[in-house]
C-alpha positions as CSV (number, residue, x, y, z in Angstrom):
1,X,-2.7,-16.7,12.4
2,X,-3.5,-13.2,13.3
3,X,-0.3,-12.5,14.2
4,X,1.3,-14.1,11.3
5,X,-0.8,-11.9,9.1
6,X,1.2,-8.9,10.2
7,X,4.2,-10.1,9.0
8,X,2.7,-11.2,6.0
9,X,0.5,-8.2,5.7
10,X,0.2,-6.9,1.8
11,X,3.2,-4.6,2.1
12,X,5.4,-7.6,2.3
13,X,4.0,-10.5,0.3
14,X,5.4,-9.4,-2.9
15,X,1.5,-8.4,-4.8
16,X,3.1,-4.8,-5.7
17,X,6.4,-4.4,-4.3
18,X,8.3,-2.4,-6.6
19,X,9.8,0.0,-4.2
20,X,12.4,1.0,-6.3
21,X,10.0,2.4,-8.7
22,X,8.8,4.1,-6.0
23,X,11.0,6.4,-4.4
24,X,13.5,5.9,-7.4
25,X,13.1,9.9,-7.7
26,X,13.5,10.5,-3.8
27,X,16.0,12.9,-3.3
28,X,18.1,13.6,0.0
29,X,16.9,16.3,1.8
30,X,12.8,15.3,1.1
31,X,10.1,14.1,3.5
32,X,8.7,10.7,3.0
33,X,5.5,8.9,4.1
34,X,4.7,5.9,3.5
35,X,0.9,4.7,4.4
36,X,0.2,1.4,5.9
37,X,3.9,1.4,6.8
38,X,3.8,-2.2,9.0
39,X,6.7,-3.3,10.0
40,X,8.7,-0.1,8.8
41,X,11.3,-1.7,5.7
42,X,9.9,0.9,3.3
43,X,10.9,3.8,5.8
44,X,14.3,2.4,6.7
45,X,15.1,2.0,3.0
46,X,13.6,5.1,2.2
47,X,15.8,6.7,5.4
48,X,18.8,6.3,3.5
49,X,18.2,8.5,0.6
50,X,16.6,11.7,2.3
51,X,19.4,12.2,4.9
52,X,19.8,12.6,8.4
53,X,17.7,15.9,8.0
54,X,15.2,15.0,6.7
55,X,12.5,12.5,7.9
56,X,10.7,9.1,6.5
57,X,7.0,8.8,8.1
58,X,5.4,5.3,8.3
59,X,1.3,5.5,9.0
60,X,-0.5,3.0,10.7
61,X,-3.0,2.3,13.0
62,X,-2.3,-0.9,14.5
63,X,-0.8,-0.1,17.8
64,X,1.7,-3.9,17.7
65,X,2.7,-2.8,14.4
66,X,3.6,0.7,15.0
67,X,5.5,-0.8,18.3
68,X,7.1,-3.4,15.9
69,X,8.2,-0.8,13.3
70,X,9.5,1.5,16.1
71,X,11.7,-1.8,17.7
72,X,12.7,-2.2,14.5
73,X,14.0,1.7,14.0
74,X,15.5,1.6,17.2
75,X,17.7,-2.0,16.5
76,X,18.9,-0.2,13.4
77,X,19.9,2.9,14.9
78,X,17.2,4.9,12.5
79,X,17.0,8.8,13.9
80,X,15.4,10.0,11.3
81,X,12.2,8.2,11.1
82,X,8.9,8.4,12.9
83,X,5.8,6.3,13.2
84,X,2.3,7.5,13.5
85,X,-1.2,6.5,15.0
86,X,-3.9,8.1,12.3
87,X,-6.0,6.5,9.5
88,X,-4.9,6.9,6.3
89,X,-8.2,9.0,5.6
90,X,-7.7,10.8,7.8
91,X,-3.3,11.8,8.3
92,X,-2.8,13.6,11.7
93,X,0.1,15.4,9.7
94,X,0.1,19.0,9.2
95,X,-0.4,20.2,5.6
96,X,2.2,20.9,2.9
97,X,4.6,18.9,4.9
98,X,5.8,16.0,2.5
99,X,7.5,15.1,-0.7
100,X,6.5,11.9,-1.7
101,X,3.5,10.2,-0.7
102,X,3.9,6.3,-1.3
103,X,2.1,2.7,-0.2
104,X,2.2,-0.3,-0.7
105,X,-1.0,-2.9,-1.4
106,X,-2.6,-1.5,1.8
107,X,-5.4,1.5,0.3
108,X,-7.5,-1.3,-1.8
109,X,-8.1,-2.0,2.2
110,X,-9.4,1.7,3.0
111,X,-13.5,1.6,2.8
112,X,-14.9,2.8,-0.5
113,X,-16.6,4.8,0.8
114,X,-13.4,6.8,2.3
115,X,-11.2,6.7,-0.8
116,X,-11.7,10.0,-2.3
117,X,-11.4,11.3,1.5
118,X,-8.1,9.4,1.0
119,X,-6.9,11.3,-1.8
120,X,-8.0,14.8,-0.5
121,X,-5.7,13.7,2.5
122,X,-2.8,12.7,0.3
123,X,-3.4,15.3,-2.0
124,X,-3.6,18.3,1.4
125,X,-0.1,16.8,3.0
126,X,2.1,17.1,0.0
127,X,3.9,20.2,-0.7
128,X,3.8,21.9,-4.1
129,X,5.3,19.5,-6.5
130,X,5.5,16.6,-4.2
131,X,4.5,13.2,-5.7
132,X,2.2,10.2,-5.0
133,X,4.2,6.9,-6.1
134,X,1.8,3.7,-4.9
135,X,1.5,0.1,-5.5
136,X,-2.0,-1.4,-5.3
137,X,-4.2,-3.9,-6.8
138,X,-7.3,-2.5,-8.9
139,X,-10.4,-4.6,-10.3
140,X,-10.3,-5.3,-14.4
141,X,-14.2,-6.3,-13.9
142,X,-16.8,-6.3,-11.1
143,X,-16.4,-9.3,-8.7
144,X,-19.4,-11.9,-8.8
145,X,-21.5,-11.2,-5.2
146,X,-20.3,-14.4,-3.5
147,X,-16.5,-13.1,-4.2
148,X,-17.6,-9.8,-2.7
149,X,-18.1,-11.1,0.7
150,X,-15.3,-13.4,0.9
151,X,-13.3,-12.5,3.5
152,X,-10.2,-14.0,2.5
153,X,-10.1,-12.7,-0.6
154,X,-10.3,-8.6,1.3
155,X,-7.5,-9.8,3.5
156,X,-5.8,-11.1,0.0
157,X,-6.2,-7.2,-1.5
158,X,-9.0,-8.1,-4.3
159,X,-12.8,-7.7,-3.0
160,X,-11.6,-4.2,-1.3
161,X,-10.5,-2.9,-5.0
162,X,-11.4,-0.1,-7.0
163,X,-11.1,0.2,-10.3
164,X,-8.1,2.3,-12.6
165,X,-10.9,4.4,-13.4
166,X,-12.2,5.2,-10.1
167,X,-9.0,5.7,-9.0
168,X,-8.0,8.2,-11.9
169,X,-11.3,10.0,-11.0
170,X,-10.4,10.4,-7.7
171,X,-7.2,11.9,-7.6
172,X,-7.9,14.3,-10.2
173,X,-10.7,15.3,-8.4
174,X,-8.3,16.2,-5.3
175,X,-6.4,18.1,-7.8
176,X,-3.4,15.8,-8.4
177,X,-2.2,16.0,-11.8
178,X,-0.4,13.7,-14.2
179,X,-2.2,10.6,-12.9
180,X,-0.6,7.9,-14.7
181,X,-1.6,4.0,-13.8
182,X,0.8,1.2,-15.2
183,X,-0.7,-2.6,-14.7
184,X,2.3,-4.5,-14.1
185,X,0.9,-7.9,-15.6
186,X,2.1,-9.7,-12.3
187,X,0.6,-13.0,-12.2
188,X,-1.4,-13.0,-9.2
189,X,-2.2,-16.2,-8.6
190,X,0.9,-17.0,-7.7
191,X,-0.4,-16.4,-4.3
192,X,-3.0,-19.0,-4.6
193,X,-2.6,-23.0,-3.1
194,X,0.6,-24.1,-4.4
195,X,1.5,-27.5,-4.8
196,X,4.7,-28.2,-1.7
197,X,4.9,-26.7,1.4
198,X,8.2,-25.2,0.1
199,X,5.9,-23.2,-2.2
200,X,3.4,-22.1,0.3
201,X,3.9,-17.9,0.5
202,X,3.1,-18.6,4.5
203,X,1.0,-21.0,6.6
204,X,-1.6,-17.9,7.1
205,X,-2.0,-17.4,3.0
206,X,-2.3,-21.3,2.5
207,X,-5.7,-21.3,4.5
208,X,-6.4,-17.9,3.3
209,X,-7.0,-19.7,0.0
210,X,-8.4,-22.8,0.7
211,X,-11.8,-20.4,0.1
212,X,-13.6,-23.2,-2.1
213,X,-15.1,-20.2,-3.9
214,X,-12.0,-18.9,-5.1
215,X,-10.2,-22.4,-5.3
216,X,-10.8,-22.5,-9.1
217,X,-10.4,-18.5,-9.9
218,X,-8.0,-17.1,-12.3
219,X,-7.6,-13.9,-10.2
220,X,-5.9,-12.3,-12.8
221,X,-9.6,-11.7,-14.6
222,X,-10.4,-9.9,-11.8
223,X,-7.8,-7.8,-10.8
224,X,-4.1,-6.5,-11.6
225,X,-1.2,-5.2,-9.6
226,X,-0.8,-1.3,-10.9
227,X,2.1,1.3,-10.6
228,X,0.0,4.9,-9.4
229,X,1.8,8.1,-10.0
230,X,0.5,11.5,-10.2
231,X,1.9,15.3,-8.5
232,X,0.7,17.7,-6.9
233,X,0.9,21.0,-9.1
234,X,-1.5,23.4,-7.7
C-alpha cells in the first residue's frame, strides 16, 4: 500500500489539479518550483514552457520519490529540470531565485505549526514579482475531535487543513500581496467508497476510506478544493 500511495499521492489524485491555471502565466525564460513535486509530471510539463535555459525545480523529501522523479527526467530526455532533498519549510534554495512558486494538494500536509515558516520560505525564494499559484484543500468548519485524529482522512488532505483565513493571514504576513483564494466547488467526495471496482480511484484510497468514522461524511461540509494566488511585490 505504501508504495501505491506514492503514485497516488495528492498531487496526482485529481483533489486540486488544475495545473493549467497554474502556470497558465509561466513564461519561457522563468524559474519554476514546484513543492511536493512526487513523481515530477508538474515539472516536465512545466519544462516545456520556460525553455532550455531556464530551469523547473521539483521539492521533496522522500528519497524513492525524488529517485522516481529523476528516472522519470532522465527517460524523457528532461535537461532542464532538477530535483531537491529539503522540506518545504524549510527550501535549501538560495533566495530571490524563482518565478513562480506552485503545489499541488501537498502543504495541507506541512505541520501547522510550520505553515507560516512555509510562507516566509516561499515568500524569501521568489524574486520581485514572482507568483505563488497553489492548489490545496482548506477547512469550511472545524473538524469534530474523532475526525482530527483519523489518519486516513490526513493521508486523504482534510484533518491536515487550514482554513482560507489562516491561510490569507499567513501569506500576507510574509509580505505576499494580492492573496486571492477561489474554492473550486469540486465535489470531494468523489474520492470516497464508490460503488464497482471500476470506480475505485485506487486499491490504497478504497481502504483509505473504509474509516467507519468518515463512512457516512459529506466531506464537502468540511472542506473545499481552493485555487491560492498572490505575488511577491516588495
Amino acid at each position: 500500500c505504501r508504495k501505491r500511495f506514492w503514485i497516488h499521492y495528492p498531487g496526482t489524485i485529481g483533489y486540486s489539479c488544475q495545473l493549467e491555471s497554474r502556470i497558465a502565466n509561466l513564461k519561457e525564460g522563468e524559474t519554476f518550483l514546484d513543492l511536493g513535486s512526487g513523481g515530477g509530471l508538474d515539472i516536465f510539463l512545466a519544462a516545456k514552457r520556460v525553455g532550455p535555459r531556464r530551469k523547473c525545480i521539483g521539492v521533496n523529501m522522500n528519497d524513492k520519490i525524488l529517485e522516481l522523479a529523476q528516472t522519470n527526467a532522465t527517460k524523457g530526455g528532461y535537461t532542464n529540470v532538477q530535483f531537491v532533498k529539503a522540506l518545504i519549510h524549510d527550501l535549501q534554495l538560495a533566495s530571490e531565485s524563482v518565478d513562480i512558486v506552485s503545489s499541488n494538494c501537498v502543504l495541507n500536509l506541512v505541520p501547522e505549526a510550520d505553515k507560516f515558516t512555509m510562507f516566509l520560505e516561499i515568500a524569501r525564494v521568489l524574486r520581485l514579482g514572482g507568483r505563488l499559484a497553489i492548489s490545496d484543500i482548506l477547512l469550511k468548519k472545524p473538524l469534530r475531535e474523532d475526525l482530527l485524529s483519523d489518519v486516513s482522512l490526513y493521508v486523504g488532505c482534510i484533518s491536515g487543513a487550514s482554513t482560507p483565513e489562516q491561510y490569507r493571514e499567513w501569506m500576507t504576513s510574509a509580505e505576499l500581496s494580492n492573496v486571492t483564494l477561489v474554492d473550486t466547488k469540486k465535489d470531494l467526495n468523489v474520492y470516497k467508497l464508490t460503488g464497482s471496482d471500476q470506480e475505485k480511484p485506487s486499491e490504497c484510497l478504497y481502504s483509505m476510506f473504509q474509516s467507519p468514522s468518515i463512512r457516512g461524511l459529506d466531506l464537502n461540509d468540511y472542506a473545499g478544493s481552493y485555487q491560492i494566488y498572490a505575488v511577491k511585490n516588495k
